[in-house]
Backbone as CSV, one residue per row, in Angstrom:
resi,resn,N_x,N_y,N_z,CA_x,CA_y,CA_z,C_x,C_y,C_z
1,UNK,67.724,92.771,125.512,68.998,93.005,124.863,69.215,94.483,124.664
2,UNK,70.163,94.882,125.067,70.842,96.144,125.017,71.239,96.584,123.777
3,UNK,71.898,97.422,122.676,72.295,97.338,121.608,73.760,98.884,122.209
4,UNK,74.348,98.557,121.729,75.472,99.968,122.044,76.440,100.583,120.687
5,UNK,75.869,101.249,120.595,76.272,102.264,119.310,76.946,103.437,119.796
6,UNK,78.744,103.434,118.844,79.247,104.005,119.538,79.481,105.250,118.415
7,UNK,79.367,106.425,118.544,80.084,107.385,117.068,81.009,107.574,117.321
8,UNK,82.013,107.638,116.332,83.043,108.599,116.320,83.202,110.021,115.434
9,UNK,83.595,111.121,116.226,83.565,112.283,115.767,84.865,112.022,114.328
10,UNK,85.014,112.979,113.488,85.942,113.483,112.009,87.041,113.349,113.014
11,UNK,87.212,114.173,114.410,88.453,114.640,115.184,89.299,112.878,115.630
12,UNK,88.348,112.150,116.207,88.341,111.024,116.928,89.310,110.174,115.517
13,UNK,88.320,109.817,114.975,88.905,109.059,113.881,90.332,109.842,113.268
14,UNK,90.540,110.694,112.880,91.616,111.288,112.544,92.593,110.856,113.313
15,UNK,92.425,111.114,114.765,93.215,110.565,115.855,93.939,108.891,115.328
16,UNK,92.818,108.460,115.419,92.985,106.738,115.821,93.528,106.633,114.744
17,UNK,92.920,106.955,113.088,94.092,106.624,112.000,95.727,106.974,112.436
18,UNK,96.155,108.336,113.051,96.879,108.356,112.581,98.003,107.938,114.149
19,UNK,97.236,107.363,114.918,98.376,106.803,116.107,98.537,108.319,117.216
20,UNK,97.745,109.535,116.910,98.087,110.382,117.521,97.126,110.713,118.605
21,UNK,97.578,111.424,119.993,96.616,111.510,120.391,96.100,113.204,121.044
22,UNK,96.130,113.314,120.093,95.639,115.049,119.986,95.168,115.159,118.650
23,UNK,94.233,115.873,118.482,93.566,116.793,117.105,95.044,117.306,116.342
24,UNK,95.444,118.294,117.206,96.714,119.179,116.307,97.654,117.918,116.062
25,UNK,98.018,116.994,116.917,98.875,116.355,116.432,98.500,115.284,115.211
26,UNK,97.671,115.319,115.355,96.570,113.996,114.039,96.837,115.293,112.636
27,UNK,95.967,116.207,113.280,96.178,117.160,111.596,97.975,117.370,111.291
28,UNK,98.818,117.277,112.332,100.162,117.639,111.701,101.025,116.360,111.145
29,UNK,100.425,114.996,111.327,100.621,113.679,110.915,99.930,113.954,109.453
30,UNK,98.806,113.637,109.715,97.995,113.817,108.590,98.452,114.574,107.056
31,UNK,98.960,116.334,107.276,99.688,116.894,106.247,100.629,116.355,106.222
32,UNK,101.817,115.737,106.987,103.140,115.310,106.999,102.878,114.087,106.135
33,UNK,101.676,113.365,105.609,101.784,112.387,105.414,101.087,112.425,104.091
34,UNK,100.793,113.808,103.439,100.180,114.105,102.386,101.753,114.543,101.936
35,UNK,102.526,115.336,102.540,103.807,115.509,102.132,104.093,114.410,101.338
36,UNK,104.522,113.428,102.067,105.193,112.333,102.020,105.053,111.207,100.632
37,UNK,103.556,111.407,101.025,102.523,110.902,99.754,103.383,111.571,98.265
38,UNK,103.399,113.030,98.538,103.807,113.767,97.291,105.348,113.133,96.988
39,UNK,106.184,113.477,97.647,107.504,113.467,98.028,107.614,111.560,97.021
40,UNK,106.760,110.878,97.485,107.173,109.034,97.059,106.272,109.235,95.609
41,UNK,105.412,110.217,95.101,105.676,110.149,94.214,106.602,110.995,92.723
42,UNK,107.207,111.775,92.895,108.313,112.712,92.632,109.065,111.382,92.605
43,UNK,110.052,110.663,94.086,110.776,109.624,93.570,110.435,108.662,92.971
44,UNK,109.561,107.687,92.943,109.307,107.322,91.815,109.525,107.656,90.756
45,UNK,108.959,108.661,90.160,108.834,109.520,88.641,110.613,109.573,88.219
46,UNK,110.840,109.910,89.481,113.005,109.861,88.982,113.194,108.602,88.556
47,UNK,112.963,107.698,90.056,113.560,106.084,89.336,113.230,105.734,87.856
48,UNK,112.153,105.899,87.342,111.651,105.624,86.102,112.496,106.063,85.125
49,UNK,112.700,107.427,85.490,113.164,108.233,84.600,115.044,107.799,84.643
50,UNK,115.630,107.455,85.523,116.685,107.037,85.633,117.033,105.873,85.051
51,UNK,115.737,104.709,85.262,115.865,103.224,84.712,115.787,103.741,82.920
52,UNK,114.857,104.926,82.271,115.108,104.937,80.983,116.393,105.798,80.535
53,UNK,116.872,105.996,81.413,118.296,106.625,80.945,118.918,106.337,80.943
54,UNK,119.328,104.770,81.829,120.221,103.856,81.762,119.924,103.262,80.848
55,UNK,118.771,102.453,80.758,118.709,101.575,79.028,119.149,102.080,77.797
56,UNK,119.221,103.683,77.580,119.922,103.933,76.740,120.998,104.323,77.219
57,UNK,122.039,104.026,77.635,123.470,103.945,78.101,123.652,102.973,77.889
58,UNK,122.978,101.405,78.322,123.537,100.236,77.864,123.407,99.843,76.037
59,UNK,121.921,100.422,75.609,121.877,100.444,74.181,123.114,100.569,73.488
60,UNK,123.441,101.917,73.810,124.862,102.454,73.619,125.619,102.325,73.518
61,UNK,126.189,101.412,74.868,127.451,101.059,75.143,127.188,99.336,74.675
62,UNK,126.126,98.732,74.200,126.542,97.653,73.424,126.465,97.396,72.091
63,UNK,126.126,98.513,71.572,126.152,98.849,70.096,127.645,99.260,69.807
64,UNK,128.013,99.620,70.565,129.556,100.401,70.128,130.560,99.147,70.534
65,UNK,129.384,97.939,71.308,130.633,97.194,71.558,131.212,96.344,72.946
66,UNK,131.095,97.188,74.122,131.182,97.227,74.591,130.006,96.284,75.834
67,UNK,130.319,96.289,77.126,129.441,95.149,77.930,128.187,96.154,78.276
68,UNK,127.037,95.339,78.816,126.097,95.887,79.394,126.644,96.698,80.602
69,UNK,127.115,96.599,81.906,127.134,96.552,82.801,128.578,97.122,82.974
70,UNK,128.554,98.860,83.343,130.017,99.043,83.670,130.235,99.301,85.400
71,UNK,130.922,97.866,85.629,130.985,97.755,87.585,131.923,99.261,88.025
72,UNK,132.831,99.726,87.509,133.427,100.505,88.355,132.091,101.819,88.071
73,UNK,131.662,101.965,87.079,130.869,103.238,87.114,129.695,102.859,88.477
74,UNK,129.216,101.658,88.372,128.365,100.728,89.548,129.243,101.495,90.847
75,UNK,129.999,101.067,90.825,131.009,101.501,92.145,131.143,102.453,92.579
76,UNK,131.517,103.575,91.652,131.395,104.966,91.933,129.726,105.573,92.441
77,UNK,128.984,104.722,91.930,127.242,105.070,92.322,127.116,104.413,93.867
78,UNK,127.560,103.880,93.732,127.409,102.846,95.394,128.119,103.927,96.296
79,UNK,129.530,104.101,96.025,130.295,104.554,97.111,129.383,106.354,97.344
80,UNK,129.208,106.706,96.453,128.384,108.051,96.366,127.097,107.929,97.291
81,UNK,126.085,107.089,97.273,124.868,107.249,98.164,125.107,106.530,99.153
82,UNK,126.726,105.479,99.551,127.133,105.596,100.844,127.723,106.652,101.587
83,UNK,128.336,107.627,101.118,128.857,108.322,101.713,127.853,109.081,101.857
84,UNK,126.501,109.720,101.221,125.949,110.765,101.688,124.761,110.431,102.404
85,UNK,124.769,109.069,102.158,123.311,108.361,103.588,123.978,107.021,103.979
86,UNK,125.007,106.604,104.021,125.168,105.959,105.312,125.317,104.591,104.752
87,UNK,125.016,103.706,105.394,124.633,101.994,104.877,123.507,101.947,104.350
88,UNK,122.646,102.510,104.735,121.689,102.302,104.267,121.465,102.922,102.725
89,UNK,121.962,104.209,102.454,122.449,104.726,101.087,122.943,103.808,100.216
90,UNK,123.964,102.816,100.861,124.698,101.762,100.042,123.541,100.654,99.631
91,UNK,122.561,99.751,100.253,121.900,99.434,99.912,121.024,99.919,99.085
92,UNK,120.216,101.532,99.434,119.395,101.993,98.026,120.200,102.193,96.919
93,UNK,121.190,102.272,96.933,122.320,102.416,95.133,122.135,100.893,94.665
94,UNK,122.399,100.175,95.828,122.646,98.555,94.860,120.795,98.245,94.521
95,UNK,119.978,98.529,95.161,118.710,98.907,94.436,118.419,99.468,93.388
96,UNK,118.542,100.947,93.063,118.140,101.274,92.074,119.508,100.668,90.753
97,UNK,120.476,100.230,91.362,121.362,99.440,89.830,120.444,98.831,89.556
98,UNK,120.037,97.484,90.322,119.231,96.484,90.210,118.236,97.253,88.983
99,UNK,117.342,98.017,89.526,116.737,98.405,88.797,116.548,98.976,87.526
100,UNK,118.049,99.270,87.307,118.223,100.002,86.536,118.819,98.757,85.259
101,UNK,119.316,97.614,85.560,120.332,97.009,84.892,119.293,95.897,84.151
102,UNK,119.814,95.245,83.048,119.238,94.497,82.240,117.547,94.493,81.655
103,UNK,117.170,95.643,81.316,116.318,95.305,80.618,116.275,95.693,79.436
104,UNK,117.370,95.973,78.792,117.590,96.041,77.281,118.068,94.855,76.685
């Protein structure tokens, strides 16, 4: 019986993680993807920070009276991250409402 042991070099593996097939192109995936890393968490930290800034807007606006949920202000948020990303903008607005709506 034969046994076959194969190594892979730091360079190799870097490669194969990252779908690339060059060194430079693996290390320029690699930072792009430490970016990215940073970048998703920054948004996050907003959404959060957005979902507690809305709960006190609805606090607010149902203490004084008024409904949870104001659709045209909804509307104006929708039509805003459609126009500056597209359809797909329109879907992340009706997301972060979602997110943002009823938990007070």
């Amino acid at each position: 019986m034969s046994s076959t042991t194969t190594t892979t070099t730091p360079a190799a593996a870097a490669q194969e993680g990252t779908g690339a097939r060059t060194g430079e192109a693996a290390d320029m995936i690699t930072d792009a993807r430490r970016r990215i890393d940073d970048l998703d968490g920054h948004i996050i930290g907003l959404v959060q920070e957005r979902i507690a800034v809305s709960e006190a807007i609805q606090r607010e606006r149902i203490a004084s009276g008024g409904r949870r949920v104001h659709l045209s202000r909804e509307m104006e948020i929708i039509n805003h991250y459609g126009d500056q990303l597209g359809r797909s903008g329109t879907v992340l607005a009706m997301t972060l409402l979602e997110l943002c709506r009823g938990r007070v």
